[in-house]
N, C-alpha and C positions, 0 to 999 in steps of 0.2 A: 033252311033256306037262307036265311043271315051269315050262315059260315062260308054256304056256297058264293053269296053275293061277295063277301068279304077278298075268298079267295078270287074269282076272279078281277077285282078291284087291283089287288098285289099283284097280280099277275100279268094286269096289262100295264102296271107301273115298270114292271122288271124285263117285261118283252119292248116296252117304248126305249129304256135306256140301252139294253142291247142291237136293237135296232138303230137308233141313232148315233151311238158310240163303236167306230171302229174299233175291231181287236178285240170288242168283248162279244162273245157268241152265245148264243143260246144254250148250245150244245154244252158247254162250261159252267153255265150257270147249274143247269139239268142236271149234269155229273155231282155238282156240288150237293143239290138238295136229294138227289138219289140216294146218296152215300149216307145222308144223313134220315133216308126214308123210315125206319125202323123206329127211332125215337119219336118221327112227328107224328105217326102213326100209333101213337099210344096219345095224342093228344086230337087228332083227328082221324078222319074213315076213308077208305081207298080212293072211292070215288069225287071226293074232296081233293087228292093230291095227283089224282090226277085231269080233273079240272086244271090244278095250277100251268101242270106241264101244259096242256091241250093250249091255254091261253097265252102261254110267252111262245110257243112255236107260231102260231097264228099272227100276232099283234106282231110277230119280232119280223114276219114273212113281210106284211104289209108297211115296214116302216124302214126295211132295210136299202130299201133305193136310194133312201137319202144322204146317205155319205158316197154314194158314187154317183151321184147327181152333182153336190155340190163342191166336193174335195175330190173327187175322183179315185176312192179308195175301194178296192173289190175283195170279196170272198166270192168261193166257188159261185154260188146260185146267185150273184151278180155282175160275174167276171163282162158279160160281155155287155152290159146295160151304161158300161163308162164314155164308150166314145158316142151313142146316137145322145145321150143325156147329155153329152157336154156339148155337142152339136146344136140340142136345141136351148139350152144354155145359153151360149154367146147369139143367138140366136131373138134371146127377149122373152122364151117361151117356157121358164123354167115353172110357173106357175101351172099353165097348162099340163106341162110332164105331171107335176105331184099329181092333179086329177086323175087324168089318164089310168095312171099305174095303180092308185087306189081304187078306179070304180075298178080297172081289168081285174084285180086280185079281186074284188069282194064279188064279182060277177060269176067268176072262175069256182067261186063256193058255191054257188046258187046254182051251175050249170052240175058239176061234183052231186049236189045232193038231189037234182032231178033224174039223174042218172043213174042213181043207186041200183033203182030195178034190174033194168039193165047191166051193169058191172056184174051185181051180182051173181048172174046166168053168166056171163060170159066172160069173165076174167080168170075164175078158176080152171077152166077148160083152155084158154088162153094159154095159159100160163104155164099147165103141164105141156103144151103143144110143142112153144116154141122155146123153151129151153134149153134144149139141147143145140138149138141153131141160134142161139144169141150173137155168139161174134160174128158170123156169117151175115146175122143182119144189120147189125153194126158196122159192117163195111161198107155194103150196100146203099145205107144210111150216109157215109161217110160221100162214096162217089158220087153219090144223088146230089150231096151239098156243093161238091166242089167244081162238079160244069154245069152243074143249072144256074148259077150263083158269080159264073163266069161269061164273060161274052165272044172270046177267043180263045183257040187253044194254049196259047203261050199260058195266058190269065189263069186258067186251069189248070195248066202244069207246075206254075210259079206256087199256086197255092195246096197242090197236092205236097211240092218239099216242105214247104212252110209245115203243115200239118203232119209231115215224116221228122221233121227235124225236130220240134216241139212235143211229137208225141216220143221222141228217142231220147230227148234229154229227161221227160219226165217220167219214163220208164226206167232210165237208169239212175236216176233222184230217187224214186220210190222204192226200189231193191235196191239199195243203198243202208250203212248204220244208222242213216239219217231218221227225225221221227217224219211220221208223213203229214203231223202239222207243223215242222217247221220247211220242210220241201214246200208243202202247199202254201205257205206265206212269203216266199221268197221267192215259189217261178208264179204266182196271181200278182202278188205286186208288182215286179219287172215287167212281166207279158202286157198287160192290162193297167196296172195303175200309175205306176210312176213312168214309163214310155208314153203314155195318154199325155200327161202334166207336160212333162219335154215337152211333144211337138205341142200342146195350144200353149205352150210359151213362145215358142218361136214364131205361130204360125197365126194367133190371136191378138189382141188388141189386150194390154195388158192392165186394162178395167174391164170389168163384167158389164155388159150393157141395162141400161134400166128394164128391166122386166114389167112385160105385159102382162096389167091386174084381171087373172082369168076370170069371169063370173060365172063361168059354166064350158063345159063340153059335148061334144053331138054324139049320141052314142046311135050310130047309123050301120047298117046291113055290114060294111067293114070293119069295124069296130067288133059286130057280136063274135064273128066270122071268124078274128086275130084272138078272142078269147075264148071262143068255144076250140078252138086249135090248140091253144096254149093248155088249156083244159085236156083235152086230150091225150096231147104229147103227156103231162102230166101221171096222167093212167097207163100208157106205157113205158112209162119209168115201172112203174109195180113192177111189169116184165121182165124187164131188163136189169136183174140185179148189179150192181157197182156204176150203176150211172147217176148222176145230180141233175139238178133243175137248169145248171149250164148247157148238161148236154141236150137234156132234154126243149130247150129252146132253138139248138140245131133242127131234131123231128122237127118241129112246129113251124118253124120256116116251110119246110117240106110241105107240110100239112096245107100252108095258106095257099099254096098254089101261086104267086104273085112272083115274077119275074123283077118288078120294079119294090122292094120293103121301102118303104121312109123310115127313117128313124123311132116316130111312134107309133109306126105298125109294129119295127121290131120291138118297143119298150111294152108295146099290150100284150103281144105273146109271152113276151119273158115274164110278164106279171103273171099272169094265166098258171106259166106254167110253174114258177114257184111259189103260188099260193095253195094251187091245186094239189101240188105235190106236200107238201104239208098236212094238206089233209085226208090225203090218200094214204099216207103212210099209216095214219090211222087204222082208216078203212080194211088194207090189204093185212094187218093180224088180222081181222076176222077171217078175211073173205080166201086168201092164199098162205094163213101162217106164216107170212115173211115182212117182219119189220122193216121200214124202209128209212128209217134215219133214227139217229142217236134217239131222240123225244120219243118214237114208237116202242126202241127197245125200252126204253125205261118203264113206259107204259103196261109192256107186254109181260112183264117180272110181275107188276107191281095189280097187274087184272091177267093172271095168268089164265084165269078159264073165263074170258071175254066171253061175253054172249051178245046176241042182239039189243036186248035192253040197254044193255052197258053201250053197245054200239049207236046206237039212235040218239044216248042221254051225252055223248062226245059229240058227235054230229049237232045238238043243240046247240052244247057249250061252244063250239066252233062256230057256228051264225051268231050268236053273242058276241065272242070276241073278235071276228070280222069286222063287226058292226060298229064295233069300239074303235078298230086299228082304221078303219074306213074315218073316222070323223078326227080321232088325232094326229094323221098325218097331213089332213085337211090342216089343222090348227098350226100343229108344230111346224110343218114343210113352209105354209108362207111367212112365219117368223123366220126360220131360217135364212129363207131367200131374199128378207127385206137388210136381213144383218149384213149378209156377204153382198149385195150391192154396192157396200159403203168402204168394200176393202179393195185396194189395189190385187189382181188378179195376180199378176208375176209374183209381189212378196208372197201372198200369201201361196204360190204352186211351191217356192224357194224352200218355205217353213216346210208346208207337207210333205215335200220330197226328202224332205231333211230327215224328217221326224219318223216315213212310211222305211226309209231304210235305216233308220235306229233302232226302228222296233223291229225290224229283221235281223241283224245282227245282236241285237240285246237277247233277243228268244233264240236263237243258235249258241249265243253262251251260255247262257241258262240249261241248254241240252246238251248240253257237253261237244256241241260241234265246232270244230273248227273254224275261228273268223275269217281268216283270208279263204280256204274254200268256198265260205255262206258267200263270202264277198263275189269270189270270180263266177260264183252260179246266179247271182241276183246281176250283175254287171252283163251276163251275158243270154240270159232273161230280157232285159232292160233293150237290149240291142237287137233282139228277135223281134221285142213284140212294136220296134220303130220301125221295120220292114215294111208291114201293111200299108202302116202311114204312108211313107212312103210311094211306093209303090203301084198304091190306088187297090188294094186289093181287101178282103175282109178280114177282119181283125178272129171271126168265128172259126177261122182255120187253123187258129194257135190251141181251139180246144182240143186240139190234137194231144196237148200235154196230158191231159187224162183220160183222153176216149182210145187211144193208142193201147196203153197200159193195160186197160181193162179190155180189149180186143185177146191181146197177147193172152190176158189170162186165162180165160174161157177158152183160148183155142189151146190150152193146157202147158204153155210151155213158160 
């Protein structure tokens, strides 16, 4: 019990720093102690190391909104959570966001493990049904978002290129010599992070406003509604293999049914749904033999004949470290947001934009890619994803960069 406690103590130590720390992912960490699984495992027992993983996927789910809250920096399963968070940002409401996205993730677990029964029975049959028609409903998907989500047809047309053009450039990045985490760093920064910074430079007040001291949030019938959705869409990600928690926050728009999203309607689905997705990845080695993120394979090697016992005792360690990633994003998030009150907004966009494409072009020389190509692809990234801004239309039709790709693929070509 001491060794268990132990690890996950480590483990929500190493899921909060990659969490808070752009650039450093989970997924890296995970790779590292993988490779080194053999040796640790002559000092500890399976179910010991895999607790670890269980707990930095979880803590790292629940904490990672915070640098595209506050710096506006994305990976995948945050890409789109940059501009409503910066929205309610300059807004005074950064406090309330951290709530928000904490209770929707830790809720998104609770709804996940009521569910079990359920899934159970009906994901496996699921699963064999529609596989074979994946990209076909992925388009479907696709067209649902782009005129329900529009109020004119120009609106809808405008944003069908957008999602053609972003998903062509990321189709032809990704069958490229390129690797696809330096593609993925270079068209999420441009699309999503550093085009965000640009226009609230130009277009904010270049101090952060004094932030409203939340003391609480209403978690009322819209609220359970945006996370039981975000949950969902979450579980059909299992289905839909090569899809993320990005895309999967597309479904979940669908899902809510709402004509009119606010900003933290859309921030409690995206919680929902990449918390839930975290832990479903889990889930789906049992329940369909298909690992659903980097943490599950590692998982799946490492409890190669998963059973239910095994299943229930990660499902525990998962409400454990919910519970954990729930109270120090509490803690950590409004330090955070009492520091960055006290900074001029524009230097500090000047540094990050500075700094968000060094570390793009440093990790393209390090991969042997070419600077001035990283250069003209992250420049013209950068200029795609100020369109929306622009233009008044939504920023979720740039996730054409990856749902495009994985369309193409499935429909085998």
């Amino acid at each position: 019990m001491i060794d268990l406690i132990l690890i996950i103590i480590i483990g929500t130590i190493i899921g909060t720093i990659t969490g808070i720390l752009p650039g450093i992912h989970v997924n890296t960490v995970g790779l590292y102690v993988f490779s080194l699984s053999d040796t640790i495992l002559t000092y500890t027992n399976t179910m010991c190391l895999c607790t670890f993983f269980v707990t930095i996927a979880i803590v790292h789910a629940m904490l990672e909104f915070i640098p595209s809250l506050v710096i506006g920096v994305p990976d995948e399963s945050t890409a789109l959570t940059v501009l409503p968070a910066h929205r309610l940002l300059f807004e005074g409401r950064a406090c309330e966001v951290i709530r928000i996205v904490a209770m929707a993730g830790f809720l998104s677990i609770i709804i996940i493990i009521l569910l079990m029964p359920v899934l159970a029975v009906l994901l496996p049959l699921l699963y064999n049904l529609i596989k074979p028609y994946v990209a076909y409903i992925l388009i479907i998907v696709i067209l649902i978002m782009v005129f329900r989500f529009n109020n004119n047809i120009i609106g809808s047309v405008i944003s069908l290129l957008i999602f053609l053009v972003s998903g062509i450039m990321g189709w032809l990045l990704l069958n490229s010599s390129m690797s696809s985490s330096s593609v993925l760093l270079c068209l999420l920064t441009g699309l999503f992070g550093t085009s965000s910074l640009i226009y609230s430079m130009l277009h904010e007040d270049n101090k952060i406003p004094k932030q409203e001291k939340s003391q609480g949030i209403i978690i009322d019938k819209k609220f359970i509604k945006g996370v039981f959705a975000g949950s969902i869409a979450g579980c059909i990600l299992g289905l839909l293999p090569g899809l993320g928690p990005a895309q999967g926050s597309v479904i979940a728009q669908s899902i809510t049914g709402n004509d009119d999203i606010r900003p933290e309607d859309f921030l409690i689905t995206n919680s929902g749904v990449n918390v839930s997705d975290t832990l479903f990845s889990l889930i789906a080695i049992y329940l369909i033999g298909n690992p659903r993120s980097s943490i599950s394979v590692f998982i799946s090697y490492i409890l190669y004949d998963m059973n239910i016992f095994h299943l229930m005792f990660l499902i525990s360690v998962s409400l454990v470290s919910v519970s954990l990633g729930l109270i120090i994003s509490l803690l950590i998030g409004d330090k955070i947001i009492e520091f960055i009150e006290k900074i001029n907004y524009l230097y500090l966009s000047y540094i990050i934009i500075f700094l968000m494409s060094m570390v793009v072009l440093v990790y393209a020389l390090f991969d042997g890619v070419p600077v001035g190509f990283m250069l003209l692809c992250y420049i013209t990234s950068v200029s795609l994803g100020l369109i929306p801004h622009f233009i008044g239309i939504s920023k979720s039709n740039l996730m054409g960069v990856l749902i495009l790709p994985s369309i193409i693929m499935f429909l085998g070509f």
